[in-house]
N, C-alpha and C positions, 0 to 999 in steps of 0.2 A: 271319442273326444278326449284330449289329452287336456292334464288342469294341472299345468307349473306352480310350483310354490313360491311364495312371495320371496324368500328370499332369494331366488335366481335373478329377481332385476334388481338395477340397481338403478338409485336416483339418473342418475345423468341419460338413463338409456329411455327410464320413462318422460324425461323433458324435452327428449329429441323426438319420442313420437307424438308430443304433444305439440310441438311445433310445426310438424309434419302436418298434422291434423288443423291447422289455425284457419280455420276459416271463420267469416264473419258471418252476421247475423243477414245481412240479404242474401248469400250463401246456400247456411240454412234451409230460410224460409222458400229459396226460389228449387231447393232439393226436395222438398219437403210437397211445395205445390205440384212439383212433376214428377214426384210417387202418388199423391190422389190424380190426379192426372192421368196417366198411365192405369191404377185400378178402375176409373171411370171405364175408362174406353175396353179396360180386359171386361170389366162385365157388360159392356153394352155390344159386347162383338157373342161372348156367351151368349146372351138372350136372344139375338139375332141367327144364332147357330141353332139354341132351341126352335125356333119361329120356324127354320126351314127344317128341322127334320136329324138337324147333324150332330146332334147331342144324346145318348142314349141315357145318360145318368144327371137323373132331375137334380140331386144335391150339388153335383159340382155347381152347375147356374146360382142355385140360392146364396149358396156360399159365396160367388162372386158376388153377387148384388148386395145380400147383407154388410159384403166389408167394403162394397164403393158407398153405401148408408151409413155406416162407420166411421169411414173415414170423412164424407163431408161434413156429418154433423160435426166430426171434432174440429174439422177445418171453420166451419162457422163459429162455435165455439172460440176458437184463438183469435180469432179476426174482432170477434165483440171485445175479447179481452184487450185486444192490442189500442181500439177505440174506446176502448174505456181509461185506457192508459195514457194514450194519446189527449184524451180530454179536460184527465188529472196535471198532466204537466200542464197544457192552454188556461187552465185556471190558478195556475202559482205565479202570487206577485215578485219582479223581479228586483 
């Protein structure tokens, strides 16, 4: 892994790749939903490889399933926060 030093970029070069990069917040959220998404389904195709026979190494499985657990709780987690924020704004007079 190669690690540049700050001074090789220069402002204008990091403004352009942050432009590049502008995505919005449904964006995001909708990249974000179909990476848990995708590790659902990678550990629910493991477990069903364990079930038949096709898995020889018990840790890769757990490993998947621990981080599709991972990842929803954090996914429920944000989704409370977002309705708790969502709730804060419904309740400011205007």
């Amino acid at each position: 892994m190669r690690i540049d030093a700050i001074s090789t970029y220069s402002i204008p070069e990091i403004q352009s790749k942050n432009q590049n990069n502008n995505l919005g917040f449904e964006d995001y959220l909708k990249n974000y939903l179909d990476k848990v998404n995708d590790i659902q389904i990678n550990a629910e195709n493991a477990t069903i490889d364990m079930i038949k026979g096709d898995v020889k190494d018990l840790h890769e499985v757990m490993i998947a399933t621990e981080e599709a657990k991972l990842a929803l709780e954090l996914t429920v987690q944000l989704r409370n926060k977002l309705v708790d924020a969502y709730q804060e704004i419904m309740k400011m007079q205007i």
